[in-house]
Structure formats: C-alpha cells, structure tokens
C-alpha positions as CSV (number, residue, x, y, z in Angstrom):
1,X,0.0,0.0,0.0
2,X,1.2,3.5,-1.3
3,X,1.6,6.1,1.3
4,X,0.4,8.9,-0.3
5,X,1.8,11.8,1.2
6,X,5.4,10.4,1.1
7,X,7.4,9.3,-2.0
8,X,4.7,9.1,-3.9
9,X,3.5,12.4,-4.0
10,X,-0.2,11.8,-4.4
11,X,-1.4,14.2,-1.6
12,X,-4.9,14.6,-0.8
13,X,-6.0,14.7,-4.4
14,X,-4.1,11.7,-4.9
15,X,-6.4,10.0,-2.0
16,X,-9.8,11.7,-4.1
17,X,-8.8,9.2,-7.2
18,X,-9.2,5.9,-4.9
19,X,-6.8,3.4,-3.4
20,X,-7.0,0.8,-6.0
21,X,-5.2,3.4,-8.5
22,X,-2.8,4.1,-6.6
23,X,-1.6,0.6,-5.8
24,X,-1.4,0.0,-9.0
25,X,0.3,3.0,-9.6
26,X,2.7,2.3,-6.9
27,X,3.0,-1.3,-8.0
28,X,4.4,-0.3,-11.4
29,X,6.7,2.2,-10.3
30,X,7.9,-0.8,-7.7
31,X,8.9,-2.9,-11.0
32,X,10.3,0.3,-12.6
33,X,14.2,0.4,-12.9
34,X,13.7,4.0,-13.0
35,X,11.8,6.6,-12.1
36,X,8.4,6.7,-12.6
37,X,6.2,10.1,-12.8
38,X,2.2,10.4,-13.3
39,X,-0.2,13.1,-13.0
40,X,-3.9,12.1,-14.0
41,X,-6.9,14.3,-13.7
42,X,-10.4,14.4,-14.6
43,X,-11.7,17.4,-16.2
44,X,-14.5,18.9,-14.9
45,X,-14.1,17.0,-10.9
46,X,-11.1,17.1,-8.3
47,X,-10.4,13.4,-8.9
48,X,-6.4,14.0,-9.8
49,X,-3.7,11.6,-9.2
50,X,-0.1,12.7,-8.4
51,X,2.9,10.6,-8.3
52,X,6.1,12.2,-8.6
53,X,3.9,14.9,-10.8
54,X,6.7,17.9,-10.1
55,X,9.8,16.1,-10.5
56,X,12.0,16.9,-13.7
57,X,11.9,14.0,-16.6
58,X,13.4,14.1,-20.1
59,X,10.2,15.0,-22.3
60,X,11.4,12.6,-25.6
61,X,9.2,13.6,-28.4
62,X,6.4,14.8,-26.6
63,X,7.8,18.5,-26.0
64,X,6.8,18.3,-29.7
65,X,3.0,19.4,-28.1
66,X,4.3,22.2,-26.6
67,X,6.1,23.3,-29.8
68,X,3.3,23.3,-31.8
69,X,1.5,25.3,-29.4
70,X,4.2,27.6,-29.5
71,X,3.4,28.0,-33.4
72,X,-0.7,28.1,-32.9
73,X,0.1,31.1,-30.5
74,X,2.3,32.7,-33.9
75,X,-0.4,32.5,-35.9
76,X,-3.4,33.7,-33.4
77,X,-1.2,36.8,-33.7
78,X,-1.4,36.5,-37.4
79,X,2.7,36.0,-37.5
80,X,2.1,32.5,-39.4
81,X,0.1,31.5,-41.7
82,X,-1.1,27.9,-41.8
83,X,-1.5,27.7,-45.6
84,X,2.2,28.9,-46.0
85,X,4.1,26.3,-48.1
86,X,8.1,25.3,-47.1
87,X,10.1,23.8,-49.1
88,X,12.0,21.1,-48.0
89,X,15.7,21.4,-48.1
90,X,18.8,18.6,-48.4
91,X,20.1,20.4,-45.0
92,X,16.4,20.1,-43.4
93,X,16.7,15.9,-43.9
94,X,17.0,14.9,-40.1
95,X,17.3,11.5,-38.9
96,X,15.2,9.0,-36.0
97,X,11.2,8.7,-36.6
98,X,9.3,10.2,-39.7
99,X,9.0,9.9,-43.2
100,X,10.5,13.2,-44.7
101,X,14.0,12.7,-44.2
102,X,13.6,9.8,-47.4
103,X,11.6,12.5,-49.3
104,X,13.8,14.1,-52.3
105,X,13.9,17.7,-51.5
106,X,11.7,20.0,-53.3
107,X,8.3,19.6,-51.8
108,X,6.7,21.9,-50.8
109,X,4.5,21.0,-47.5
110,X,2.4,23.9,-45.7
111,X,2.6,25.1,-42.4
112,X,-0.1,22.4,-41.4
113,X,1.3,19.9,-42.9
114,X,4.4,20.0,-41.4
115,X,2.3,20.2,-37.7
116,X,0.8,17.3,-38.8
117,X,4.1,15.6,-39.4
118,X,5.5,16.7,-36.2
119,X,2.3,14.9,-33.9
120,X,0.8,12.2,-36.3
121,X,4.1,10.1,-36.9
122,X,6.8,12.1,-34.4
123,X,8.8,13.3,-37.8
124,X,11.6,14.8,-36.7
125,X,12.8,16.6,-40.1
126,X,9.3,18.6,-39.6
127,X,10.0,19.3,-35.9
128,X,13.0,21.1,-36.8
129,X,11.9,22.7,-39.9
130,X,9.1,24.0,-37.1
131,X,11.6,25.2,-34.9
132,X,13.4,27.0,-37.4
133,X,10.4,29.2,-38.6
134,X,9.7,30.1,-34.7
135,X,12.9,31.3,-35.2
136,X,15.0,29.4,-33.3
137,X,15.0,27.1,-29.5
138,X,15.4,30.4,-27.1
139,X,11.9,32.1,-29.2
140,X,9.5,29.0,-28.3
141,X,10.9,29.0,-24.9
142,X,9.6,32.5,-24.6
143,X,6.3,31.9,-26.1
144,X,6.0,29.1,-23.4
145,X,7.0,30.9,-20.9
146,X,4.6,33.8,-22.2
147,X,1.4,31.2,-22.5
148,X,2.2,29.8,-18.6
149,X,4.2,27.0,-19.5
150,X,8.0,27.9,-18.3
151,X,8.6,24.7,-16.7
152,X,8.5,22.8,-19.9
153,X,11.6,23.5,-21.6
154,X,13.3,22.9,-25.1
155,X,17.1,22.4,-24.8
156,X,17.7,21.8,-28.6
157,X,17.3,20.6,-32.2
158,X,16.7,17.2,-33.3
159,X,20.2,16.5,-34.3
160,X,20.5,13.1,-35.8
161,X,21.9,12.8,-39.3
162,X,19.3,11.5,-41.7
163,X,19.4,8.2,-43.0
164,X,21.3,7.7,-47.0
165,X,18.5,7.0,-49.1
166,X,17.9,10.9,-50.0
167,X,20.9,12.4,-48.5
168,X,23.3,10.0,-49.4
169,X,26.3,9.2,-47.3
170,X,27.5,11.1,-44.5
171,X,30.8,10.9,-41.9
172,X,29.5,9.2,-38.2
173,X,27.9,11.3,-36.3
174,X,28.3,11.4,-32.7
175,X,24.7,11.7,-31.7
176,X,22.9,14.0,-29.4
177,X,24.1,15.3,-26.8
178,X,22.3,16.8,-24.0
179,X,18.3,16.0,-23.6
180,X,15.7,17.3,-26.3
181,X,13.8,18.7,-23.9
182,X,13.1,18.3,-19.8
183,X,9.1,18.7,-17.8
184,X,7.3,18.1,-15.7
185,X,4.5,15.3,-15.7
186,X,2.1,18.4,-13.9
187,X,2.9,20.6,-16.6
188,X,2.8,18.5,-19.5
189,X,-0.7,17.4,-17.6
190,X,-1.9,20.7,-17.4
191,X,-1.0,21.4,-21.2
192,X,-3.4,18.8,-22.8
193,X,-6.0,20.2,-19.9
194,X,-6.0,23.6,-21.4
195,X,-5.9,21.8,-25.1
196,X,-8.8,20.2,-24.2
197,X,-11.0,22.8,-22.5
198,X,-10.2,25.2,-25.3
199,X,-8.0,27.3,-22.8
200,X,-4.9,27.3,-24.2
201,X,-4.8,30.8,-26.7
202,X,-8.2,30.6,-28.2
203,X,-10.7,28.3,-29.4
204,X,-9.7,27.7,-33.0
205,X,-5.8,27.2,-31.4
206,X,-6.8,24.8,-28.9
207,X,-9.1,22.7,-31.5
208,X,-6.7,22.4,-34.3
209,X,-4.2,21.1,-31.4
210,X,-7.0,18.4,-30.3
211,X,-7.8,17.8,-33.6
212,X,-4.0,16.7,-34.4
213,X,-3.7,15.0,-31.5
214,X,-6.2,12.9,-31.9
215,X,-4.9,11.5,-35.3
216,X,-1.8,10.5,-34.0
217,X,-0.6,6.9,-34.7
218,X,1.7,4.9,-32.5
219,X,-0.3,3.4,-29.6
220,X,2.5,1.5,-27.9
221,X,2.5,3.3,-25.0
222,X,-0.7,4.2,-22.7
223,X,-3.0,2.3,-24.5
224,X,-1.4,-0.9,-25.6
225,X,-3.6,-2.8,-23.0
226,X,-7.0,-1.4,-24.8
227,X,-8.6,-3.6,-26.9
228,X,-9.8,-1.2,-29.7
229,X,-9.8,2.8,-29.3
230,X,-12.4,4.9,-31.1
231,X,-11.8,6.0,-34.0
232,X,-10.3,10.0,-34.5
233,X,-13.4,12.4,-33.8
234,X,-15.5,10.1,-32.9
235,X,-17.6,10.4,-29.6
236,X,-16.7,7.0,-27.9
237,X,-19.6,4.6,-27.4
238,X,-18.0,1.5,-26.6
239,X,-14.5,1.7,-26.6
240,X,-11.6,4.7,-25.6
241,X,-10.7,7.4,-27.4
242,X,-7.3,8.7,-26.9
243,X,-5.4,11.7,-28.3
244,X,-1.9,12.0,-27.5
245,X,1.8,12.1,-28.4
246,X,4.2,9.7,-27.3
247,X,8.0,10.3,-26.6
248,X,10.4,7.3,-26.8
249,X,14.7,7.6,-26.7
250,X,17.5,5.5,-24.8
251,X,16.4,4.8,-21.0
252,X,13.4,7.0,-21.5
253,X,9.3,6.6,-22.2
254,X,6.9,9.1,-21.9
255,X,3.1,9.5,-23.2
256,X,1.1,12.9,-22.6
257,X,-2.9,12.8,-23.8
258,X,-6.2,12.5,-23.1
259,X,-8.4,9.5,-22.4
260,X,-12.2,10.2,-23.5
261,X,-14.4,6.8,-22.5
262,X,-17.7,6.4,-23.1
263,X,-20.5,8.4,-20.9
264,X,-18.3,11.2,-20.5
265,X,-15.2,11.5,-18.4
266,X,-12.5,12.9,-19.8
267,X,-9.0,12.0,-18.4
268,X,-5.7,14.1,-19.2
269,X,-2.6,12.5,-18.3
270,X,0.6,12.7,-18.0
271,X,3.4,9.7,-18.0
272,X,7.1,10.0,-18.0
273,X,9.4,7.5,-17.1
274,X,13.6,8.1,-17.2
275,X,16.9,6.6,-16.3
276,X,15.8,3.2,-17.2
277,X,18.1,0.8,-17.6
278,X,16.8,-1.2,-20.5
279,X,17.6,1.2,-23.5
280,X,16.2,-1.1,-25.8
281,X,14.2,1.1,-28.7
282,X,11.6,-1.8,-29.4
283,X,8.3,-2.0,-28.1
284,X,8.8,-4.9,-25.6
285,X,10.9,-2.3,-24.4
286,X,10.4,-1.9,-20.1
287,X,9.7,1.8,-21.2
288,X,6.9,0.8,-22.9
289,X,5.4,-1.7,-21.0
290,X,5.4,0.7,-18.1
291,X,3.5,2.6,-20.3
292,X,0.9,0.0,-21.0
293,X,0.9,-0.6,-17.2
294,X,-0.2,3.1,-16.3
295,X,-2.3,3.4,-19.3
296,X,-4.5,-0.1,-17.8
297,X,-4.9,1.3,-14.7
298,X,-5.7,4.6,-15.4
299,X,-8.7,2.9,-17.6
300,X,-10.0,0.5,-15.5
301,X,-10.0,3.6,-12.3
302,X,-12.1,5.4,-14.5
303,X,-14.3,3.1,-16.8
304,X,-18.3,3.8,-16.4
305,X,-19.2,1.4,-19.1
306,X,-20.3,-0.6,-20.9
307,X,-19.0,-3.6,-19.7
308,X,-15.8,-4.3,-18.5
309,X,-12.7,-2.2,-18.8
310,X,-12.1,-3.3,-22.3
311,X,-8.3,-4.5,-21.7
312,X,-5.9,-7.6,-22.4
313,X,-5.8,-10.4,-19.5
314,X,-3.6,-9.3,-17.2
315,X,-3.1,-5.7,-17.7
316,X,-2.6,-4.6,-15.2
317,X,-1.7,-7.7,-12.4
C-alpha cells in the first residue's frame, strides 16, 4: 500500500482518485528500474492523481506538443500563416522517426502539414523545420513561458543525421548530446488540460491542437492494453478514445494525452518515465510496457461502461 503523502506524492488529491489506483500506480513504479512520474486528472471533478507529478523528466518527443502550441500562438497573432508552403531542403533531412528525411527535396509542405508531421508520426525533419520558422530554440521557450508553460523547456534541435537514401552518405555522427527537452508530468498534464477545455490561446488554437492529437498513430504506449480505441473524432460509445503524443529515446518513455471513454469522463494524463536501464528502442521495451501498465490502470480507475474495462488479460496484475 502506497503512502500517499510520502514518496509518492499523491497528496490529498491523490487520495480523491481511490486506493486501487494508486496501488497500482505504486506497483508499477515498484517494478520500474527507474523513475516513474504520473499526474492524471479528470476534467470537470477534483479526482487527480499525483505521483512524482513535479519532478523533472526528459520530455522525448512529446515536448513536440508544446512546440506546436508555440506556433498556434504565432499565428493567433497573425505572424504564421497555416497555408504557407516550405520547401524542403537537403540540410532540413534529419534523422530518428518520420517519413521526410527519405523524401527528395523540393516539396513543398504547408505550415499544417508539417504540424501534422510533427504529432501524427513524431517526424523529426518537420519538428525542426518548425523550430526554425519560430525562429529558433530560445523564441519558443519564450512563447512558453509567455502562454504559462515555463517549466516545460526545449534544450535543442533534433540532431541526428538523416538516413542515405535521399541524403546520401554522411561521416559518423556522434549523436545527441544533451536532452531534447526536460518537464514536468504536472505541466505537461496541465498542457493537454487547457488543449482540451479550449483554454490554451483561443478556441480555434486549442481545437486544431485536439484535432492533431487525436490523429496520432503509434499506440504503444498508454494504450497498448486497450482492446480497440475509437476511431479520430469520434464520440466514444464503446471503446476509448485517446489523443496524445508519445516520446520514446534510450532509457526514456513518456506519453502525454487525453483519455475520453464512453458516458463522458474525460481524463488528461501525463506519463514519463527516465533513467531506465533497459535502452532497448523496441516496443517490448520496459519503457513501454510501463507505459501499458499506467495506461490499464488509469482505464480501469475510470471506466463507467459498458461492460468491463475493455483491456488484455492481465493488464494490469
């Protein structure tokens, strides 16, 4: 049994989201080799869970939220335009997870498009072309810390040389150095809250952010327990709908979104887990089975209906 004004940071919010939560909770950081931080909350109550929810964790790929609502804030100021076409550049190829850096160079993807890129599939030559028309690492740290949002910070581009196909070959490259970017579970938490509840800038900002979250593709992480998610805009009536963006390097997992189940409740999360010691980049990974872990028991806390939390046997013990 957790105590949940100690390590695990719960507090008397924590207490509010139930006991069987945060056993679980505190069973998974137990088999973590890690550290383990969580902040859950559902929108519209005080049911909140936090465990280790202010501590500092690597953010992976999903600082790549708060970048993009560093550009939505650009152009509700009407410095960016969303129809604006980029073309893509040799120098812009940049290696790890997307699908432009084995494009030839030449096309010409908008604004959007290249948001799109950045959430949907984690493409890291977009991410980078993003930060470069923000004009640079130290301007969206600004605009973060102008929208509320200091403690998430970006440290850096997405360095990693691109892969040959496209760019043909290149001398080794020593890698990153440094992490991408560091938050807090709270913050990235309270991001996604204001995403949701059309806080965050305006409406139209905070519903093109939903809407891209909500098409993003790689479910290994929270919900790789569910059985079947809704599909992208779709009001769930049997099964979960998540939107989200996962973050996944060396040692490190982390998945920031929002669970919408049928009936109603809405559930924004945070998950971050660092200094793990399998570094494995495969989805057995422990990173991403942690994931899974959280992800189980933060459905079956919350599930109305109908039916049974909708999850594989055994998820979680």
């Amino acid at each position: 049994m957790p105590s949940p004004d100690q390590a695990a940071g719960t507090g008397e919010a924590g207490r509010r989201s139930g006991p069987d939560l945060a056993d679980l909770i505190a069973g998974a950081d137990a088999r973590c080799s890690g550290r383990l931080g969580v902040v859950a909350r559902r929108l519209g109550t005080d049911e909140e869970l936090l465990w280790h929810g202010e501590d500092q964790f690597r953010t992976a790929s999903t600082i790549k939220i708060a970048i993009h609502a560093a550009l939505m804030a650009g152009v509700s100021a009407g410095r960016i335009d969303l129809g604006l076409r980029v073309p893509l550049r040799l120098s812009d190829l940049t290696g790890g997870s997307g699908v432009l850096s084995v494009l030839r160079p030449g096309i010409e993807p908008t604004v959007a498009d290249l948001c799109t890129l950045m959430i949907t599939i984690s493409d890291n030559t977009a991410t980078n072309m993003v930060i470069d028309l923000l004009g640079g690492v130290d301007a969206i740290n600004e605009t973060l810390h102008a929208l509320g949002f200091g403690e998430i910070v970006l440290h850096r581009r997405l360095p990693w040389a691109p892969p040959p196909l496209v760019a043909g070959p290149r001398p080794p490259f020593p890698g990153p150095v440094g992490p991408f970017g560091t938050a807090t579970p709270a913050t990235l938490c309270r991001l996604v809250s204001d995403i949701k509840s059309r806080r965050l800038i305006d409406e139209a900002a905070s519903r093109h952010l939903m809407a891209t979250l909500e098409h993003q593709q790689i479910h290994t992480g929270v919900p790789r327990a569910f059985l079947k998610l809704s599909p992208p805009g779709q009001t769930p009536d049997k099964w979960p709908g998540v939107a989200n963006k996962t973050g996944a390097i060396e040692g490190c997992r982390a998945d920031v979104g929002l669970l919408e189940l049928p009936g109603g409740p809405i559930i924004a999360y945070a998950v971050m887990a660092d200094d793990l010691s399998d570094e494995t980049m495969t989805p057995l990974s422990e990173g991403d089975e942690l994931m899974g872990r959280v992800g189980a028991a933060l459905l079956r806390r919350w599930w109305q209906g109908p039916g049974p939390a909708p999850l594989r046997p055994g998820w979680p013990e």
